[in-house]
C-alpha positions in Angstrom: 0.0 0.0 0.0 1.2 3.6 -0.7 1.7 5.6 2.2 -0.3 8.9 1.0 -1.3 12.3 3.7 -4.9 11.3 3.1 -4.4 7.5 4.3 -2.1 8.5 7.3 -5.1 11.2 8.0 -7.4 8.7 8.0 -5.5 6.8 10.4 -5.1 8.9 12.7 -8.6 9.7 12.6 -8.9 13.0 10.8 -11.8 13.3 8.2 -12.0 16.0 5.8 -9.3 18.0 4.4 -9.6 21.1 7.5 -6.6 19.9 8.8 -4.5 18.9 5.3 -2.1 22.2 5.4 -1.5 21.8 8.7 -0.4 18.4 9.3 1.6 18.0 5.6 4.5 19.4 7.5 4.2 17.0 9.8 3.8 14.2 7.3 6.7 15.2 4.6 8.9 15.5 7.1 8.8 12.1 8.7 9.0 10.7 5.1 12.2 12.4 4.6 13.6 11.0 7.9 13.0 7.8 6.9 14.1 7.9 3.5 17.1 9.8 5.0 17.5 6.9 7.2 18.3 4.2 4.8 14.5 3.1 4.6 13.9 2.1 1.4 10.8 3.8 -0.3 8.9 0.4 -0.6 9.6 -0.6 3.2 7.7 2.6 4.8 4.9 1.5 6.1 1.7 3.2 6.8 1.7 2.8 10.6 5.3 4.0 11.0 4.3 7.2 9.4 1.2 7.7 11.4 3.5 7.3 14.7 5.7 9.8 13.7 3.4 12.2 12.0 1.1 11.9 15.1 4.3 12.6 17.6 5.5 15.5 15.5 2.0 17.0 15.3 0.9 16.3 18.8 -2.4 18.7 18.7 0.4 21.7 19.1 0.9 20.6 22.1 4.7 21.6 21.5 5.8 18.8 22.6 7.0 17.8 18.9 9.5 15.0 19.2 9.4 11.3 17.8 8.8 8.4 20.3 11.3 5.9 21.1 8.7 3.7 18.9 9.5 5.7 15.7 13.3 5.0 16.1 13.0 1.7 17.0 10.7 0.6 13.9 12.6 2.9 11.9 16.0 1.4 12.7 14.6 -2.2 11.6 12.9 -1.0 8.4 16.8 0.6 7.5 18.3 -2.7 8.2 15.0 -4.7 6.3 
């Protein structure tokens, strides 16, 4: 399956496209981290990037860091 913003929306439970500008950030950015990483395009997985779009977003909480579940994963898909 293709990892797309709409399908990690959907996942984390967001309808409609309201929140689209805002959490593209979000979502590019832990794309490029994992491709960055070593992950290879067809190992990212659609749950991985939900994690780590979720922790970066964090309802602006500010708190905006990956969980030690992100790097773990992310590790083992680099290695995959």
């Amino acid at each position: 399956m293709e990892v797309t913003l709409e399908n990690v929306m959907t996942a984390m439970g967001i309808t409609g496209d309201y929140q689209t500008d805002t959490i593209r950030p979000y979502f590019d950015e832990v794309i490029d981290f994992l491709k960055d990483s070593g992950v290879a395009e067809g190992n990212i997985t659609l749950g991985l990037v939900t994690r780590g779009t979720s922790d970066l977003w964090n309802y602006g909480g500010g708190d905006g860091k990956l969980s030690p579940y992100f790097y773990q994963r992310a590790a083992q898909l680099a290695y995959k």
